[in-house]
PyMOL Python script that loads the backbone (N, CA, C, O; Angstrom):
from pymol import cmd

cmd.read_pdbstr("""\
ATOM      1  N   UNK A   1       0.847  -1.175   0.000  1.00  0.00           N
ATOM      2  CA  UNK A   1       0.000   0.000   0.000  1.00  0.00           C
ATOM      3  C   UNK A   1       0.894   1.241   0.000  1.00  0.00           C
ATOM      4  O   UNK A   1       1.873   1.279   0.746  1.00  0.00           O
ATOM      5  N   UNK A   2       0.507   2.528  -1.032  1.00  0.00           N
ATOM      6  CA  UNK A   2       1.140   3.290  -1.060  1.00  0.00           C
ATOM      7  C   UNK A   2       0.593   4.708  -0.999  1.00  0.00           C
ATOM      8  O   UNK A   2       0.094   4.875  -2.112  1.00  0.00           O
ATOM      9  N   UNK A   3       0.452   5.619  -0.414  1.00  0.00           N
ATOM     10  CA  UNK A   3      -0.570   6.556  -0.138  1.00  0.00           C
ATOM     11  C   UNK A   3       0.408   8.142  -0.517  1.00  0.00           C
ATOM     12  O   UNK A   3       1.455   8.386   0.083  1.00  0.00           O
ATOM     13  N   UNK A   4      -0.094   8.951  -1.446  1.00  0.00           N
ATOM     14  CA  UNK A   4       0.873   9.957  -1.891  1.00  0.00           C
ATOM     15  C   UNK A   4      -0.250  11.156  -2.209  1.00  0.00           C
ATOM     16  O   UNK A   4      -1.350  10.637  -2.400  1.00  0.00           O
ATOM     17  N   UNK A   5      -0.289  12.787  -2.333  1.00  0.00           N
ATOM     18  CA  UNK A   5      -0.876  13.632  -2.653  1.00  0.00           C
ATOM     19  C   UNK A   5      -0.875  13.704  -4.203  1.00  0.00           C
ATOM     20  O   UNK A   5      -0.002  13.126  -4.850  1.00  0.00           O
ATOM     21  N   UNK A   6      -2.003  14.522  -4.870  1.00  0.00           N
ATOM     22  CA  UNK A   6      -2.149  14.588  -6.028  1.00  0.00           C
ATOM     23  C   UNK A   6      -3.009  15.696  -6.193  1.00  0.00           C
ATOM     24  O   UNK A   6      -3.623  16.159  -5.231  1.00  0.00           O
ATOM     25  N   UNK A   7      -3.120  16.231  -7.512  1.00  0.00           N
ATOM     26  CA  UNK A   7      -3.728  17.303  -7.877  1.00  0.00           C
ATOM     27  C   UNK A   7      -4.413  17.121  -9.324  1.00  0.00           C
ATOM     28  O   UNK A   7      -3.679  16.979 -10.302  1.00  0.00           O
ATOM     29  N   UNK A   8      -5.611  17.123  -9.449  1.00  0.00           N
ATOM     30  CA  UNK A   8      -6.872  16.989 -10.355  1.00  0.00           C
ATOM     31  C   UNK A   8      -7.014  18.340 -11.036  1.00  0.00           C
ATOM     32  O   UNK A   8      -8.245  18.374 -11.038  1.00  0.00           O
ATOM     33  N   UNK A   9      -6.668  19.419 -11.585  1.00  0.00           N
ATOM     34  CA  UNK A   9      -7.379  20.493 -11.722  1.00  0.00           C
ATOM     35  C   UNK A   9      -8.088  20.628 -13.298  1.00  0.00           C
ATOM     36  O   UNK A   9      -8.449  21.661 -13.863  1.00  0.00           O
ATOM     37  N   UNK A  10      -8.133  19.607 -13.655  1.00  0.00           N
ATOM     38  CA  UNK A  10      -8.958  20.234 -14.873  1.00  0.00           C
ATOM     39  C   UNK A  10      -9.885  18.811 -15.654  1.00  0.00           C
ATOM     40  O   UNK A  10      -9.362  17.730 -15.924  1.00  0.00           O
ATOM     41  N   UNK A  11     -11.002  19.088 -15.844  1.00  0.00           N
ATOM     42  CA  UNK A  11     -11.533  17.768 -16.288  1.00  0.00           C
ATOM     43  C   UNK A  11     -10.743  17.009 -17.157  1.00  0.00           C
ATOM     44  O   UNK A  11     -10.561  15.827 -16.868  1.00  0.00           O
ATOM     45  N   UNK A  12     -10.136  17.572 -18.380  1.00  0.00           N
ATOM     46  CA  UNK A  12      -9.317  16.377 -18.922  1.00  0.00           C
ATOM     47  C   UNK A  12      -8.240  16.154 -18.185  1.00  0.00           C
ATOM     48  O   UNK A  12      -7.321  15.484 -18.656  1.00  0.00           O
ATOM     49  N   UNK A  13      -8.191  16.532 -17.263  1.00  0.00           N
ATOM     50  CA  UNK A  13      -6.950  16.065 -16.422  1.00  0.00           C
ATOM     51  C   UNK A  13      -7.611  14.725 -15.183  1.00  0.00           C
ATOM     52  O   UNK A  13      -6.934  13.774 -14.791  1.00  0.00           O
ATOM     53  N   UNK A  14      -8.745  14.951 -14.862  1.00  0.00           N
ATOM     54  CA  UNK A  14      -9.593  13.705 -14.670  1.00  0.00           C
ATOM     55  C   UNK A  14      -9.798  12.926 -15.172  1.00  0.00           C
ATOM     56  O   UNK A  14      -9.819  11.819 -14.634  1.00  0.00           O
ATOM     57  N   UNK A  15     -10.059  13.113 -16.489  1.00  0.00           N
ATOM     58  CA  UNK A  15     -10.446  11.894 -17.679  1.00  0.00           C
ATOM     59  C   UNK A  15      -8.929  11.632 -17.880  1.00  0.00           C
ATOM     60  O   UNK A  15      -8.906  10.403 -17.944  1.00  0.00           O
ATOM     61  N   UNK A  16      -7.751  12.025 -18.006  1.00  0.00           N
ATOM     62  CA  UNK A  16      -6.954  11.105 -18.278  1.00  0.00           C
ATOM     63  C   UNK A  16      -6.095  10.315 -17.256  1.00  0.00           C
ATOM     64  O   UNK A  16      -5.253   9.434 -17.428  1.00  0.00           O
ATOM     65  N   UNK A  17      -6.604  10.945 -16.071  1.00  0.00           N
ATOM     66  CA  UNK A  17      -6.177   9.992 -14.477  1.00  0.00           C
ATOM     67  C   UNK A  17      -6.909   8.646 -14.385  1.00  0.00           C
ATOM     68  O   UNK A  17      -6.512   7.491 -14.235  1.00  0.00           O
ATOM     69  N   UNK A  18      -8.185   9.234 -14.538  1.00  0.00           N
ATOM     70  CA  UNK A  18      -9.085   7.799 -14.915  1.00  0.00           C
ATOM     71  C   UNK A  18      -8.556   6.617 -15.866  1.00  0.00           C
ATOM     72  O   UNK A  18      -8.441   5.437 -15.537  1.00  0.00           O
ATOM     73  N   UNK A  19      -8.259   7.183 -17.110  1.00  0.00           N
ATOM     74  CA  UNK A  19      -7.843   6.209 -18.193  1.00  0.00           C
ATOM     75  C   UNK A  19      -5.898   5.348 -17.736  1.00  0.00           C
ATOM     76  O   UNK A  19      -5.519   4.231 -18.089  1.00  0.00           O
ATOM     77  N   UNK A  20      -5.313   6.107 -17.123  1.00  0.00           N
ATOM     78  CA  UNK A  20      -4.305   5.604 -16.414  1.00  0.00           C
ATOM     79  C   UNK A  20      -4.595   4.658 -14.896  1.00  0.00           C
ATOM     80  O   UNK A  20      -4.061   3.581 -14.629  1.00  0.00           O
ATOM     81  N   UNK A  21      -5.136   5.070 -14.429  1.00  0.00           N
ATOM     82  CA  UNK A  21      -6.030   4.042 -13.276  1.00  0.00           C
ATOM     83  C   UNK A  21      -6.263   2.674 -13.737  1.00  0.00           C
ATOM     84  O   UNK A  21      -5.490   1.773 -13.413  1.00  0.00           O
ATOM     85  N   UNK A  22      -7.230   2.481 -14.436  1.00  0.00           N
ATOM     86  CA  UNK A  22      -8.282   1.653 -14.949  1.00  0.00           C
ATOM     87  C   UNK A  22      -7.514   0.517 -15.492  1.00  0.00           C
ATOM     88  O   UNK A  22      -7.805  -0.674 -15.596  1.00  0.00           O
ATOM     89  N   UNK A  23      -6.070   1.435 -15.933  1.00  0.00           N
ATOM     90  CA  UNK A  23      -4.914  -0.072 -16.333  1.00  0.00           C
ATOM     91  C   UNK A  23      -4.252  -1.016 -15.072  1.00  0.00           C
ATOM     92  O   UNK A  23      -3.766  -2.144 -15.151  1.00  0.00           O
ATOM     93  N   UNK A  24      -4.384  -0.308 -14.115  1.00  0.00           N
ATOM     94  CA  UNK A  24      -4.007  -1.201 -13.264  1.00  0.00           C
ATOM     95  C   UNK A  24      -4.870  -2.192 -11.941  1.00  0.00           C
ATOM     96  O   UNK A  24      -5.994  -1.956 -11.497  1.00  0.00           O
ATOM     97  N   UNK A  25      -4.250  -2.944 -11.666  1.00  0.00           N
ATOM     98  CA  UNK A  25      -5.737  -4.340 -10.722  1.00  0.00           C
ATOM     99  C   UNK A  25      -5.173  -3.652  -9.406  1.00  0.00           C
ATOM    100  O   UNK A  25      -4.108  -3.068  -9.207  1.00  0.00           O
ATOM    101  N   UNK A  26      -6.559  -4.000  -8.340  1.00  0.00           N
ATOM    102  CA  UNK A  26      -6.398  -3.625  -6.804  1.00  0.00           C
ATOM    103  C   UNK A  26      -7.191  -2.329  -7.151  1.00  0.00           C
ATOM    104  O   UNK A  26      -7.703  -1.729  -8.095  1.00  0.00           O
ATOM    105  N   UNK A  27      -6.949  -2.257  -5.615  1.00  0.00           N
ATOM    106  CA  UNK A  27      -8.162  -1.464  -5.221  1.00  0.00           C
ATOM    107  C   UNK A  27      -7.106   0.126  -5.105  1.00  0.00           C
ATOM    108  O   UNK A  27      -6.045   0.339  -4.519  1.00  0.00           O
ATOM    109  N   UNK A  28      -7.973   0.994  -5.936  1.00  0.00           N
ATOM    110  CA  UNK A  28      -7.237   2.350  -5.870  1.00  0.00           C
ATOM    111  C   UNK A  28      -7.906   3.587  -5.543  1.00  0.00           C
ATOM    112  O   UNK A  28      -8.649   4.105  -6.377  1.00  0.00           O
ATOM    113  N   UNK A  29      -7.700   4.158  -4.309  1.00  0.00           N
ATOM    114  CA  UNK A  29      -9.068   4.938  -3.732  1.00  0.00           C
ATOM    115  C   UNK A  29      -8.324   6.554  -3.569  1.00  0.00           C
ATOM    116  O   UNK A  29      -7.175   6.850  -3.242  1.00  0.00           O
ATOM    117  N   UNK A  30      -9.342   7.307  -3.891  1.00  0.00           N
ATOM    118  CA  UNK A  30      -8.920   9.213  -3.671  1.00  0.00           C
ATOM    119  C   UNK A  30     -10.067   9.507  -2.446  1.00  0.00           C
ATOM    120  O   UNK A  30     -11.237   9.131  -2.375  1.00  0.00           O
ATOM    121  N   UNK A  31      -9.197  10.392  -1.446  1.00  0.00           N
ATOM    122  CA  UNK A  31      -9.741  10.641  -0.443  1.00  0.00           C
ATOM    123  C   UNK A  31      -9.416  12.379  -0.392  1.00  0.00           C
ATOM    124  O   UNK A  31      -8.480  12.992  -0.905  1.00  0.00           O
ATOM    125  N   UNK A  32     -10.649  12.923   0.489  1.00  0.00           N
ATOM    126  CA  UNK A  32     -10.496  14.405   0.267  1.00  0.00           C
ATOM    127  C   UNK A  32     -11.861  14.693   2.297  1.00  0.00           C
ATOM    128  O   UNK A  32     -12.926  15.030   2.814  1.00  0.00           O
ATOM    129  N   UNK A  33     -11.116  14.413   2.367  1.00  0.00           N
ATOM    130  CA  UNK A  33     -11.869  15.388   3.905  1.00  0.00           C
ATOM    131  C   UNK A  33     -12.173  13.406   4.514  1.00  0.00           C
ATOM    132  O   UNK A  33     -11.437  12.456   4.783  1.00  0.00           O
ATOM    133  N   UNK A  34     -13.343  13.606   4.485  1.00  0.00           N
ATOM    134  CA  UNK A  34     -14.058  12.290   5.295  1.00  0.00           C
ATOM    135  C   UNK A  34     -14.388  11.214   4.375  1.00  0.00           C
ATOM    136  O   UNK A  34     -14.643  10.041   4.647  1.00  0.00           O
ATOM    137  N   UNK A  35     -14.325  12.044   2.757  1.00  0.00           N
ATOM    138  CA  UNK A  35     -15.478  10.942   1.829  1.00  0.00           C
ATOM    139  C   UNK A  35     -14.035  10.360   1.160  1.00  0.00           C
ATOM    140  O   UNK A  35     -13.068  11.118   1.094  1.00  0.00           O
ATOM    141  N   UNK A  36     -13.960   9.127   0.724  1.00  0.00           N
ATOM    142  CA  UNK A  36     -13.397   8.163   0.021  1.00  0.00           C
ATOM    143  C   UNK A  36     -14.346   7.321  -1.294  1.00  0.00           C
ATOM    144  O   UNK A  36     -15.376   6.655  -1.192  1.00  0.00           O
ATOM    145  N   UNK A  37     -13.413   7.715  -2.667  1.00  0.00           N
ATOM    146  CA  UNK A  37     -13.731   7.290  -3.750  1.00  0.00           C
ATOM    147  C   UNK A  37     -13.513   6.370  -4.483  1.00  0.00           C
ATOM    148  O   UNK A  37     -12.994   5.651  -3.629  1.00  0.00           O
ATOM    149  N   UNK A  38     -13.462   5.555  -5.717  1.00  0.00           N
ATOM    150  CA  UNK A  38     -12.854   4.790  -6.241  1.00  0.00           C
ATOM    151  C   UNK A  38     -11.919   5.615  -7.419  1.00  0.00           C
ATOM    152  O   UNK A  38     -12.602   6.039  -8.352  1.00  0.00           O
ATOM    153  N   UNK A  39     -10.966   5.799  -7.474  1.00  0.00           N
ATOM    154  CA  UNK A  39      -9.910   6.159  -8.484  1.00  0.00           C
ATOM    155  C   UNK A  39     -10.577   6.032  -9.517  1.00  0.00           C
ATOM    156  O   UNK A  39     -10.742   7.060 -10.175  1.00  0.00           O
ATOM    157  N   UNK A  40     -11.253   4.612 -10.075  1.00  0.00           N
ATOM    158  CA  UNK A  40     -11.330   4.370 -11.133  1.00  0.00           C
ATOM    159  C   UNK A  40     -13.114   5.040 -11.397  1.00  0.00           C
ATOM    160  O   UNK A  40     -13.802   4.627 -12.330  1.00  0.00           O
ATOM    161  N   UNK A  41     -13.505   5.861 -10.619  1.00  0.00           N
ATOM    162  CA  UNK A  41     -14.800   6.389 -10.896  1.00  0.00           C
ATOM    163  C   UNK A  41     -14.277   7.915 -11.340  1.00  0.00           C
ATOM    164  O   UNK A  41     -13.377   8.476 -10.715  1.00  0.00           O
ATOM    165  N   UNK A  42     -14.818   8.408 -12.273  1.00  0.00           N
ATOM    166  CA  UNK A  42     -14.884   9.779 -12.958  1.00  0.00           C
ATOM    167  C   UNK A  42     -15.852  10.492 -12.029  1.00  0.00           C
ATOM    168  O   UNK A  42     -15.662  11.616 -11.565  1.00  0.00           O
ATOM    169  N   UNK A  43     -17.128   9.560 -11.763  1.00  0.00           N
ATOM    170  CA  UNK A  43     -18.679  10.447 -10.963  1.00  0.00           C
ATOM    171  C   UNK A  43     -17.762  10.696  -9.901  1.00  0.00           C
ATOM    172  O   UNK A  43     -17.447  11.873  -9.724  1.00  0.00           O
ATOM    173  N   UNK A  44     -17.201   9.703  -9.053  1.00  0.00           N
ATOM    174  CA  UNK A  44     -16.626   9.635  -7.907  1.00  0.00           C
ATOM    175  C   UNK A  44     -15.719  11.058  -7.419  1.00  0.00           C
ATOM    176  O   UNK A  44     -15.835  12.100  -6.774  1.00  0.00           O
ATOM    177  N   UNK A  45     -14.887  10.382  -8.118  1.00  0.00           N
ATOM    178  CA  UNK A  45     -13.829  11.925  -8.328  1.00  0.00           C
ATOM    179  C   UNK A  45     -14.228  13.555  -8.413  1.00  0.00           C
ATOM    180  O   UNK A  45     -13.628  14.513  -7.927  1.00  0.00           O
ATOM    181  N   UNK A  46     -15.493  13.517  -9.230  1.00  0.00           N
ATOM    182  CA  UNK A  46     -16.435  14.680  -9.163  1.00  0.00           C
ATOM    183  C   UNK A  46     -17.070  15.303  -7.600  1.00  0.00           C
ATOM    184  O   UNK A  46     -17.254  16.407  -7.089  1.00  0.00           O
ATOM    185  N   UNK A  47     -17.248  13.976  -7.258  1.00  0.00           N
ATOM    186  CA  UNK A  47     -17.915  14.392  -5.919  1.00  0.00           C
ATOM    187  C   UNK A  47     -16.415  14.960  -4.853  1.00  0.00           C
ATOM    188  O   UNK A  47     -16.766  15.332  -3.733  1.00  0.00           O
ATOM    189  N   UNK A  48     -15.489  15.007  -5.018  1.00  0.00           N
ATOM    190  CA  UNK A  48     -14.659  15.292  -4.304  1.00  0.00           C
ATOM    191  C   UNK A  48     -14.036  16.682  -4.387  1.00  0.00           C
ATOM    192  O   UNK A  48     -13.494  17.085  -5.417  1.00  0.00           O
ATOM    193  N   UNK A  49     -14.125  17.355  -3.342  1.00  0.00           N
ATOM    194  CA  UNK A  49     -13.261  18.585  -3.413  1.00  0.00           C
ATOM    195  C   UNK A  49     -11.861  18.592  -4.399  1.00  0.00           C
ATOM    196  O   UNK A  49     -10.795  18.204  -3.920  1.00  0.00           O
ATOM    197  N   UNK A  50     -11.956  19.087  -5.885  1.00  0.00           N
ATOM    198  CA  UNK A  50     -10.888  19.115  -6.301  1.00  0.00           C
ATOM    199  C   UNK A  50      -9.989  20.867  -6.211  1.00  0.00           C
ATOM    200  O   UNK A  50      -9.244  21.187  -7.137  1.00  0.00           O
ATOM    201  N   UNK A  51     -10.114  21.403  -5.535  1.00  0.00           N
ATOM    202  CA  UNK A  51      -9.854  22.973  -5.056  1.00  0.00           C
ATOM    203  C   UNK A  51      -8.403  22.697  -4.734  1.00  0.00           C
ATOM    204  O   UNK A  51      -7.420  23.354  -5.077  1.00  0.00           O
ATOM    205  N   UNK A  52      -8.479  21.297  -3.813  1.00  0.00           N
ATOM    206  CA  UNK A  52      -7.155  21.236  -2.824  1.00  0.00           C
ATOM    207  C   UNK A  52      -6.600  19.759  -3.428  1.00  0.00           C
ATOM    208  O   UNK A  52      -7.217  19.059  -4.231  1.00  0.00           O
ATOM    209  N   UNK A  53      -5.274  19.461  -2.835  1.00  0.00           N
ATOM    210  CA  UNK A  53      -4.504  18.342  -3.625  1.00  0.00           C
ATOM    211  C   UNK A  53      -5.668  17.248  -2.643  1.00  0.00           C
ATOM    212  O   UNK A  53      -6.386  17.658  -1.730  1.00  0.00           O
ATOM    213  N   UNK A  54      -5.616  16.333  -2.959  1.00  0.00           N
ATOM    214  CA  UNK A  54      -6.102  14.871  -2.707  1.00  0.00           C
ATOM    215  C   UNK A  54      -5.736  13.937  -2.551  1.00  0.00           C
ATOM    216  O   UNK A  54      -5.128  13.753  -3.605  1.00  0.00           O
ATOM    217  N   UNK A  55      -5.570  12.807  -1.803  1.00  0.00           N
ATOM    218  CA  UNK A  55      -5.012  11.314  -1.290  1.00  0.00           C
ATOM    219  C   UNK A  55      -5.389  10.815  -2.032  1.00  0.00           C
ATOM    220  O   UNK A  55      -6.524  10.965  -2.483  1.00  0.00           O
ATOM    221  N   UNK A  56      -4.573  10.060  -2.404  1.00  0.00           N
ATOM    222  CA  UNK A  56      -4.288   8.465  -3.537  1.00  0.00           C
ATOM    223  C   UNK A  56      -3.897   7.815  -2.564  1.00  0.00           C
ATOM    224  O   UNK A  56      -3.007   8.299  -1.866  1.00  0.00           O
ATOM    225  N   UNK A  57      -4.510   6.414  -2.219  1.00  0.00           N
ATOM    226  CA  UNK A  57      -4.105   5.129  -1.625  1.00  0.00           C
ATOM    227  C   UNK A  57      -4.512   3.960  -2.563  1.00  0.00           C
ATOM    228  O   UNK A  57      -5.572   3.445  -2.919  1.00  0.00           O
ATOM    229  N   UNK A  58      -3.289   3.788  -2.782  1.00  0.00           N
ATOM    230  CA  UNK A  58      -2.991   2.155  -3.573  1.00  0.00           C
ATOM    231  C   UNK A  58      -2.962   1.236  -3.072  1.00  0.00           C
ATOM    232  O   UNK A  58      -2.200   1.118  -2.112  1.00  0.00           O
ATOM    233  N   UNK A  59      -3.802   0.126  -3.500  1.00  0.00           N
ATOM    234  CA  UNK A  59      -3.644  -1.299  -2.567  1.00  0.00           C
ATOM    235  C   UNK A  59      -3.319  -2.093  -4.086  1.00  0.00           C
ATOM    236  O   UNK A  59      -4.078  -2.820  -4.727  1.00  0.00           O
ATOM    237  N   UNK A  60      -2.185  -1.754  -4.342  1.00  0.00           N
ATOM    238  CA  UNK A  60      -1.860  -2.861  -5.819  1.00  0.00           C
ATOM    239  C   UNK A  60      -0.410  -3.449  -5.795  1.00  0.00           C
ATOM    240  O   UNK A  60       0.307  -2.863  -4.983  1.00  0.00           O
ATOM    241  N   UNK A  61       0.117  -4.323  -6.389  1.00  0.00           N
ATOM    242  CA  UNK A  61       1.137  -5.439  -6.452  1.00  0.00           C
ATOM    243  C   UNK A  61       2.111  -4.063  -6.806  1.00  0.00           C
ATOM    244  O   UNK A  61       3.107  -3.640  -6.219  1.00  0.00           O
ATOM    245  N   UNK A  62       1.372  -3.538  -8.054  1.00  0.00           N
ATOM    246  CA  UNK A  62       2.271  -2.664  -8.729  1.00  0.00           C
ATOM    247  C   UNK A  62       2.150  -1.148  -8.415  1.00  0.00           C
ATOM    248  O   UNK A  62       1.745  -0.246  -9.149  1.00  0.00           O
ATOM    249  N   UNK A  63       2.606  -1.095  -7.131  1.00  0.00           N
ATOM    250  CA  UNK A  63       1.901   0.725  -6.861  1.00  0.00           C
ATOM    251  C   UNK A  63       3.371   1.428  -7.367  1.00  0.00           C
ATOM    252  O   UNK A  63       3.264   2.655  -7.343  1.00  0.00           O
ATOM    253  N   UNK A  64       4.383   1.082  -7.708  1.00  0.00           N
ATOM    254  CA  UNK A  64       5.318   1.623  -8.356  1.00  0.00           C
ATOM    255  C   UNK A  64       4.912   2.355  -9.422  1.00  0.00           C
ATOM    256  O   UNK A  64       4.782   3.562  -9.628  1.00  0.00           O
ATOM    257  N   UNK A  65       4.685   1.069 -10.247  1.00  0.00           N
ATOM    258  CA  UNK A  65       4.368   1.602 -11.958  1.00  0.00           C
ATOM    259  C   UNK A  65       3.413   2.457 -11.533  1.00  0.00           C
ATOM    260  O   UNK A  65       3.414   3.587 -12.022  1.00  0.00           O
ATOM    261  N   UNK A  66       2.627   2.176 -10.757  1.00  0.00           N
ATOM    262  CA  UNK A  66       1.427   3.251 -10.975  1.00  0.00           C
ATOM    263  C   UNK A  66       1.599   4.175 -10.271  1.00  0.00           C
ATOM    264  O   UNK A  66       0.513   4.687  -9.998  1.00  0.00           O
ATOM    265  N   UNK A  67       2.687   4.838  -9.671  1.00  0.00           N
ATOM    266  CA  UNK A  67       3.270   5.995  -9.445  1.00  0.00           C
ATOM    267  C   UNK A  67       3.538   6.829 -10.155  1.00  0.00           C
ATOM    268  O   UNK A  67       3.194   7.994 -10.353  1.00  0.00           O
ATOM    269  N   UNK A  68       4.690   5.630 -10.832  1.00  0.00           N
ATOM    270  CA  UNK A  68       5.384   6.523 -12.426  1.00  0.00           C
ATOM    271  C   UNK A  68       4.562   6.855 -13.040  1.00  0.00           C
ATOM    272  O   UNK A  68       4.592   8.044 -13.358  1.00  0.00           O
ATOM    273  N   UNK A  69       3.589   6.149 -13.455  1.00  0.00           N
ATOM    274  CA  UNK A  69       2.271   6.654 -15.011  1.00  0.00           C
ATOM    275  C   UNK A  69       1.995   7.928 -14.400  1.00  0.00           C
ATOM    276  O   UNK A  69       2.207   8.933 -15.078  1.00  0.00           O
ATOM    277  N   UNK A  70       1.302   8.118 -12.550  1.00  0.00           N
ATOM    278  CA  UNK A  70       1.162   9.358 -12.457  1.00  0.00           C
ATOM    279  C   UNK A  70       1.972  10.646 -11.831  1.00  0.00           C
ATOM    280  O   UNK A  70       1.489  11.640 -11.290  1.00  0.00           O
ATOM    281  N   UNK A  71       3.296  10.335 -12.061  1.00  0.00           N
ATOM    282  CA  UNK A  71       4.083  11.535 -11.217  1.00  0.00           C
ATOM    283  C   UNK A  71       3.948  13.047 -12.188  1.00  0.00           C
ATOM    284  O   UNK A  71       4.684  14.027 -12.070  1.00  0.00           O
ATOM    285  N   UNK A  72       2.854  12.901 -13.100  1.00  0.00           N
ATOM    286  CA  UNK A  72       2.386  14.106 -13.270  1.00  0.00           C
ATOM    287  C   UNK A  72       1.349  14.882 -12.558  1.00  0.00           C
ATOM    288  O   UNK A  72       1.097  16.067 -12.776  1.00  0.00           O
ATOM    289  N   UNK A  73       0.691  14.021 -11.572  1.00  0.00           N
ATOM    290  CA  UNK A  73      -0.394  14.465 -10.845  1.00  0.00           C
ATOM    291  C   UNK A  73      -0.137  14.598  -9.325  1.00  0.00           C
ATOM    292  O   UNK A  73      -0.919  15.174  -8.569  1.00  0.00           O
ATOM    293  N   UNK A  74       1.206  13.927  -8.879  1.00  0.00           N
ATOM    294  CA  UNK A  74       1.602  14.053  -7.481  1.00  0.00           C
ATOM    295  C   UNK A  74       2.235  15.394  -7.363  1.00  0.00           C
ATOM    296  O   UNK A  74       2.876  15.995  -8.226  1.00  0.00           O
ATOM    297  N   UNK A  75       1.940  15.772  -6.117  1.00  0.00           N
ATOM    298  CA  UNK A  75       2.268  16.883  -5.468  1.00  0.00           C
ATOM    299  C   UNK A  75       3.348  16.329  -4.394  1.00  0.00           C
ATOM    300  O   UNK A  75       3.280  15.373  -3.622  1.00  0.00           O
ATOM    301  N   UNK A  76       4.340  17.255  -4.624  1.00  0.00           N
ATOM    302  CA  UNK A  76       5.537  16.842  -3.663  1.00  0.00           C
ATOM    303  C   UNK A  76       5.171  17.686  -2.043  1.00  0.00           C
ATOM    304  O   UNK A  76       5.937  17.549  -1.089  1.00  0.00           O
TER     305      UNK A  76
END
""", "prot")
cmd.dss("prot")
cmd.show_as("cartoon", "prot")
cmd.util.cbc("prot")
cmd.orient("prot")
């Protein structure tokens, strides 16, 4: 499990987090205050405060790779 900040700010920048998600198995969840989503939901993601950066928690074999695909969206 690997849990890192990220930043959503623009719908195609959602739609293409989604389409990078969706390639990988396990459970991949964005969290923003109390509510917890599924990564791989677009509605989901909507419902979440995207104003401020957001929690990514990975529960996958490969939370590496799926770091790298998104170290355009992590916030250091």
């Amino acid at each position: 499990m690997k849990t890192v900040k990220i930043r959503l700010s623009s719908i195609e920048a959602v739609r293409n987090f989604v389409e990078i998600v969706r390639k990988f198995e396990g459970d991949i969840d964005l969290s923003s205050g109390r509510y917890i989503v599924d990564a791989k939901s677009i509605m989901g993601i909507f419902s979440l405060d995207l104003m401020n950066p957001i929690t990514l928690t990975a529960h996958s074999d490969d939370c590496d790779k799926l770091l790298e695909s998104l170290k355009d969206y992590i916030v250091d």
